[in-house]
C-alpha positions as a Markdown table, in Angstrom:
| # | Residue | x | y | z |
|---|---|---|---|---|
| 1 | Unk | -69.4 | -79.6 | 94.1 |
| 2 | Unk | -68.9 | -79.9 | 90.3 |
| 3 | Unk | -69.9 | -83.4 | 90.0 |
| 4 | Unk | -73.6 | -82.8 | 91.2 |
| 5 | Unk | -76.0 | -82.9 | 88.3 |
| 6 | Unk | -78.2 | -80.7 | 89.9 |
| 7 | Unk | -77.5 | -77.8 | 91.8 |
| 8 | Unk | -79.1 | -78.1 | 95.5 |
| 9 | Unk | -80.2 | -75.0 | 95.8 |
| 10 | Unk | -82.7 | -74.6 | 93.2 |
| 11 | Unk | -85.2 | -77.0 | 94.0 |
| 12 | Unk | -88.2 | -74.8 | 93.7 |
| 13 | Unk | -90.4 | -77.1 | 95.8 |
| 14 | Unk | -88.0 | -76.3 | 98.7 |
| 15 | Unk | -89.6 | -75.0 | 102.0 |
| 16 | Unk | -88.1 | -73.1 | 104.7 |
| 17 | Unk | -89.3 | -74.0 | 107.9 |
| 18 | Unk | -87.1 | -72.1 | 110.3 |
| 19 | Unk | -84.1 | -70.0 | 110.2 |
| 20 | Unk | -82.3 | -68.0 | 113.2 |
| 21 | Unk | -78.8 | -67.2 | 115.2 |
| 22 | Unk | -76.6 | -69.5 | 116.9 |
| 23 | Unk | -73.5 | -69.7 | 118.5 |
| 24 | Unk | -71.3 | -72.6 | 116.8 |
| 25 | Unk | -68.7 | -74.2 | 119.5 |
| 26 | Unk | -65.7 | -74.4 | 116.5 |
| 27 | Unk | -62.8 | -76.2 | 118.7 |
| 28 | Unk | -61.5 | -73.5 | 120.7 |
| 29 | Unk | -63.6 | -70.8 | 119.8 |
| 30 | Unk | -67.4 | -69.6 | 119.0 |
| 31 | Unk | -68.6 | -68.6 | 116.4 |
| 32 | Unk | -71.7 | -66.1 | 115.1 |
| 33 | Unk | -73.7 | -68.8 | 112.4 |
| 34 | Unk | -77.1 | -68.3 | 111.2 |
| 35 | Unk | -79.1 | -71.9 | 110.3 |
| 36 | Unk | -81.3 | -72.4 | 107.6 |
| 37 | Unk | -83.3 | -75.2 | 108.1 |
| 38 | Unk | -85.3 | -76.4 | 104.9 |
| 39 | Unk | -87.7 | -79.6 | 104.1 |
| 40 | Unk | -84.9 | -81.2 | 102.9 |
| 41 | Unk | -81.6 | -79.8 | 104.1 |
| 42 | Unk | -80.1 | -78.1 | 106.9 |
| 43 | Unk | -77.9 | -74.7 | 105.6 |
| 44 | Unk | -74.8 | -73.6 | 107.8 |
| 45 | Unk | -73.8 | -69.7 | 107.3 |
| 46 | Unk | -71.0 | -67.9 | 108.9 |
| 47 | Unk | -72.2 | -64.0 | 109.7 |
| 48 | Unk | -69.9 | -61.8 | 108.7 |
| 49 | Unk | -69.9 | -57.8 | 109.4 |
| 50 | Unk | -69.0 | -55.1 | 107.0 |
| 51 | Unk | -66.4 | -52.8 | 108.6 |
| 52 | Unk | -67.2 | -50.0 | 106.1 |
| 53 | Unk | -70.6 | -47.4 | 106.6 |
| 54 | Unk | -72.5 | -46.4 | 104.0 |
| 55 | Unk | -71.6 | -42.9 | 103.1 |
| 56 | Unk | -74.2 | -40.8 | 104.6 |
| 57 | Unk | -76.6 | -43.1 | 103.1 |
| 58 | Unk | -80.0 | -44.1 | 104.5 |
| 59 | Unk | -79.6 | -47.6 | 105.4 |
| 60 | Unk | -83.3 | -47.9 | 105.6 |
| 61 | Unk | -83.9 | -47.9 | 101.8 |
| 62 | Unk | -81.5 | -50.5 | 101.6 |
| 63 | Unk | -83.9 | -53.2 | 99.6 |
| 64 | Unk | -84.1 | -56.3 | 101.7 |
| 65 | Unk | -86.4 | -59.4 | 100.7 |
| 66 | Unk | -89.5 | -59.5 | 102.7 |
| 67 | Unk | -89.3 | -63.2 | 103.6 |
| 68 | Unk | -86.5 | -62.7 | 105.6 |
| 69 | Unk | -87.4 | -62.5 | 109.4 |
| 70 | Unk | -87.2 | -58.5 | 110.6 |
| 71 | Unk | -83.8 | -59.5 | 112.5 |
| 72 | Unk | -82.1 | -60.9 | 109.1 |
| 73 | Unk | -83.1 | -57.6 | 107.4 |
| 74 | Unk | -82.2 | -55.4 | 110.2 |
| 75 | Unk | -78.7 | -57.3 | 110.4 |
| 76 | Unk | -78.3 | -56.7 | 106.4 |
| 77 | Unk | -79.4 | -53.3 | 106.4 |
| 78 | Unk | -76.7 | -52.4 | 108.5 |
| 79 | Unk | -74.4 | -54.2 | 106.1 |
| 80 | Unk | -74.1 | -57.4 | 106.9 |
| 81 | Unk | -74.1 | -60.8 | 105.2 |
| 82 | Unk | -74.3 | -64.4 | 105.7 |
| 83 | Unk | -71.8 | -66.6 | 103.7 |
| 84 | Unk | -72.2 | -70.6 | 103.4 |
| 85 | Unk | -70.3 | -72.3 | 106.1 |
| 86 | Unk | -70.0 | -75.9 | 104.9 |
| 87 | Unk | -72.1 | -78.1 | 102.3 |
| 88 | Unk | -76.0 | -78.4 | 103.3 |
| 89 | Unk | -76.2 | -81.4 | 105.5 |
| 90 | Unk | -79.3 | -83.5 | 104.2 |
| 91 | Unk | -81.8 | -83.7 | 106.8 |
| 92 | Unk | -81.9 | -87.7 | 106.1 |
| 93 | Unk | -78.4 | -87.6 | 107.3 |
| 94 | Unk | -78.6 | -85.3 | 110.7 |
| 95 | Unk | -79.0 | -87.0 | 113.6 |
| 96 | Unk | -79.7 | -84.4 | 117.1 |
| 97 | Unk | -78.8 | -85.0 | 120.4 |
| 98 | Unk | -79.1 | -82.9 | 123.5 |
| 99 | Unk | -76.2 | -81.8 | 125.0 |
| 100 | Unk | -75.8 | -80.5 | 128.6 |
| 101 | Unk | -75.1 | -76.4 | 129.1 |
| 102 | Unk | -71.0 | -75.6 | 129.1 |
C-alpha cells in the first residue's frame, strides 16, 4: 500500500524459516499457492505456469538463486513463477487452527 512508510519487504533482518506448496481451498475451487513463512510475516503466492517453451534453449542454465529449495528452482527453470497472492499477513496477527480432512 502507498501509505506505508516503509516497504515490508526490505527488512534486511528478515529470516525465512520455511517455504513450500499448498493447495489453497478458494470458495469453490483449489488453488496451486506457494507460502513463505518469515520471522515476521507470512507471504501468500499464487503459482503460475508459463505456456510458452524456451526455444531450443537449455533450461538448465537458466540462473536460479541458490537459496531457493531444489523444487522452487526446478519449478522456475521450467518457466514458472510465483506472484503475491494477497498482502503479507503479520505473524502477530495469524491465528492456526486444525481443521479435519475434506
Amino acid at each position: 500500500r502507498e501509505n506505508s512508510s516503509e516497504n515490508i519487504l526490505s527488512s534486511v533482518n528478515r529470516v525465512l524459516l520455511h517455504e513450500g506448496r499448498l493447495m489453497l481451498a478458494e470458495s469453490t475451487r483449489l488453488l496451486d499457492v506457494y507460502l513463505f513463512l518469515f520471522d515476521d510475516f507470512l507471504l501468500i503466492t499464487k503459482i503460475k505456469r508459463n505456456k510458452k517453451k524456451y526455444g531450443g534453449s537449455d533450461t538448465s542454465l537458466i540462473p536460479v538463486c541458490p537459496s531457493l529449495t531444489p523444487e522452487l528452482q526446478s519449478f522456475i527453470r521450467e518457466g514458472g513463477f510465483c506472484t503475491v497472492l494477497d498482502q503479507p499477513i503479520p505473524l502477530d496477527r495469524l491465528i492456526l487452527k486444525n481443521v479435519e480432512p475434506i
